[in-house]
N, C-alpha and C positions, 0 to 999 in steps of 0.2 A: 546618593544616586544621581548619575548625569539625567539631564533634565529630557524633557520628552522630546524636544526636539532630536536632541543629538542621540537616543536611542532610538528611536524610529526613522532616522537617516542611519544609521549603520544597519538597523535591518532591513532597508530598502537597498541598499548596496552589497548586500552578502547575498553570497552565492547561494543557489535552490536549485542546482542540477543535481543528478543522482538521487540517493534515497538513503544519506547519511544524517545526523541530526547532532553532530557536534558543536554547531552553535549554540544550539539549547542548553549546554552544561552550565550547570550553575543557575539556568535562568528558569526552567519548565524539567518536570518530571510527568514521566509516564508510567503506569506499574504495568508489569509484563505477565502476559498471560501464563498457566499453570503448564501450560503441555512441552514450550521448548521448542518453535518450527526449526530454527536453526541445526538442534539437535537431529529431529527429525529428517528435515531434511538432507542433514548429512548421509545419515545412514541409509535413507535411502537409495540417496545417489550412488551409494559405494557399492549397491549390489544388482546395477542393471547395466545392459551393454550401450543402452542410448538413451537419451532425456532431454525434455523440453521446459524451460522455463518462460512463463509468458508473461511479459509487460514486466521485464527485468530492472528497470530503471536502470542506475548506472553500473549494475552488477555487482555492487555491493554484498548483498545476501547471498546470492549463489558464490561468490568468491570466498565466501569466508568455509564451504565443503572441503575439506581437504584433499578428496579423492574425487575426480570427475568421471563419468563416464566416457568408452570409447567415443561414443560420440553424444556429442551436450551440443546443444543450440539452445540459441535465447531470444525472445523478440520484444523490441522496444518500438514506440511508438514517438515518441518527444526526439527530434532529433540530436541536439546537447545531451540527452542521457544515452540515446546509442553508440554516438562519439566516446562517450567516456567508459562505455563496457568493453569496447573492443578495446580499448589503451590499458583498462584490466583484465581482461579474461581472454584478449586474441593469444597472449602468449602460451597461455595452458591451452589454446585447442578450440579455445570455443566461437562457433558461429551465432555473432549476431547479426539479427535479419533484423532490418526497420522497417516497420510495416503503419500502417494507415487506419486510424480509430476504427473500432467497428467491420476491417477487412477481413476477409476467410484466412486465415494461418495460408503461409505459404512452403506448405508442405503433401508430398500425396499422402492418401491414403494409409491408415495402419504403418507410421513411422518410428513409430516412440514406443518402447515400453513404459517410461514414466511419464508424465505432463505433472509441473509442479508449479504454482503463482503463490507470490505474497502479495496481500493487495490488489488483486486486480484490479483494472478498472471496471470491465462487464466482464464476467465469464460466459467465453463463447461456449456455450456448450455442446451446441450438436458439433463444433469444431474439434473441441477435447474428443470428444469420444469418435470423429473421424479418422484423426491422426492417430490416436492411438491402435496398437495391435490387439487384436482381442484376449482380455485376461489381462492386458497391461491397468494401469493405475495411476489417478490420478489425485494428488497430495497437496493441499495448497489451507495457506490461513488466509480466511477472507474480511474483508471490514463487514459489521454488523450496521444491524438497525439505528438508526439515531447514532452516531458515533459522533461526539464532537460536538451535537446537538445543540448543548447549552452553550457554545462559545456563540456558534452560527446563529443562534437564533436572539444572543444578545445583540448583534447589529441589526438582522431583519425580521427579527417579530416569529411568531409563533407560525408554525409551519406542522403542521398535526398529516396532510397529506404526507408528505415527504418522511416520516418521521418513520414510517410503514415500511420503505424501500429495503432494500437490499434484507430482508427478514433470510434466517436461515434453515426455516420449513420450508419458504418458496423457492427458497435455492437448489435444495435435496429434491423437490418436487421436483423442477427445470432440471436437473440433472437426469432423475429418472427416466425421464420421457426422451431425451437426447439417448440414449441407451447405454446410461452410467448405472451400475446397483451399488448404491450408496451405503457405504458400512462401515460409518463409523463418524459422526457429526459430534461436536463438545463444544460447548458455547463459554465464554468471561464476560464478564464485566471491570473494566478495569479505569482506575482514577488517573487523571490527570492534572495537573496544578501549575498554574502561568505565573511566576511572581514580580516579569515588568514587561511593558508595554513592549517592547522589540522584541521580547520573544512569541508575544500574540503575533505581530505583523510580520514577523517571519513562517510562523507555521501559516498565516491564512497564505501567504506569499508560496510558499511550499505545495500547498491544495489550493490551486486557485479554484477548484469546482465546490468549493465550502461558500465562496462570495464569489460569485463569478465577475463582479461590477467593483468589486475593490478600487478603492481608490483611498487617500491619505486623507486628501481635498470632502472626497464627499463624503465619510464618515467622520470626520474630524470629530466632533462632538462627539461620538459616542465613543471613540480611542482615547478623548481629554479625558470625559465620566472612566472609563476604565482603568485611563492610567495615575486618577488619581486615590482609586479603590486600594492599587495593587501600591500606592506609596504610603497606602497609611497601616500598609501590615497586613491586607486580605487578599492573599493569595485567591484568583479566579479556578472553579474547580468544573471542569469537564467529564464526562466517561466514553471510554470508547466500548465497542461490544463485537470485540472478533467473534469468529469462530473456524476451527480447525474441521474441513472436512477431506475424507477422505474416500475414494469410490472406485470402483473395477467395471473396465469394459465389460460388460458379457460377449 
């Protein structure tokens, strides 16, 4: 194995725009949840005249639908990921809008029959169900409670508040009250396994809201301690905890 230096300089130098993960072959595995959004997703798209994907990254996921709707829009927030959706997806049609963490969608009123996110960052909610038309639907797999938990919490200590967030009853709850009727929530638990040090420092590099304070210099010690775990044969093990919810304007 090249030495720690020179694998945490090539994962400091690799790219983390978009929401692809082919650096990690061979280095980190994720097991995939049961339901298939990709699948899902396709088919969805394939049977409405408009759709909205929100906080698309570089458009990766939504490009891989075969059939888009007449009209599909996406909005990304990172600007290097906006840039790279419209260089994939302007050709089939789609509008990407960059929009600003935290802003109102910038669309009127009852727009969209579908609204669909992978990932989101915060799902707006009273926004989903403004843009949406009534009876339309909103389709998205979201990251779970604790996701990634034990990787995060190896660099900064136990975090038992935080650990609470993004639960996916108070998600269904928040939707309800935005005026979503929620029908249809499935929760995973899925493993994950880092087996050398640049593939750690690329996914925290990837999610910089996992360590917001990242730095090489100031965790040094604990990336030595790790990357010398993962040289003597112990793969580091994490879980993430999607879940696929899906819900209908009233």
């Amino acid at each position: 194995m090249r030495s720690f230096d020179e694998l945490v300089g090539e994962a400091l130098a690799a790219d983390v725009t978009g929401w692809g993960f082919s650096f990690l072959d061979g280095r980190a595995t994720e097991e995939r949840p049961p339901w298939g959004y990709h699948r899902i997703l396709a088919d969805r798209l394939a049977r409405v005249p408009s759709a909205l994907d929100i906080d698309t990254g570089g458009g990766e996921v939504l490009g891989e639908a075969p059939t888009l709707p007449p009209r599909m829009a996406a909005t990304e927030s990172w600007a290097p990921n906006a840039e790279r959706g419209r260089a994939l997806l302007g050709p089939r049609g789609v509008e990407i809008v960059e929009t600003e963490p935290g802003a109102l969608l910038p669309f009127p009123d009852a727009s969209f029959d579908l609204v669909t996110a992978r990932h989101p960052v915060v799902p707006p909610w009273g926004e989903i169900a403004r843009v949406l038309r009534p009876g339309g639907r909103y389709v998205a797999q979201h990251v779970g409670p604790a996701s990634a938990f034990e990787l995060i919490e190896f660099f900064l200590g136990p975090l038992p508040a935080e650990r609470k967030g993004r639960h996916h009853d108070a998600e269904a709850a928040e939707a309800e009250r935005a005026g979503l009727a929620v029908e249809s929530l499935r929760t995973a638990r899925c493993r994950m396994e880092f087996s050398d040090i640049g593939a750690v420092v690329w996914i925290l590099r990837k999610c910089p809201w996992w360590i917001p304070d990242l730095s090489v210099d100031r965790y040094r010690a604990d990336l030595e301690r790790l990357d010398a775990r993962l040289r003597a044969g112990d793969p580091f093990t994490a879980f993430s905890s999607p879940h696929l919810i899906e819900a209908r304007r009233r």
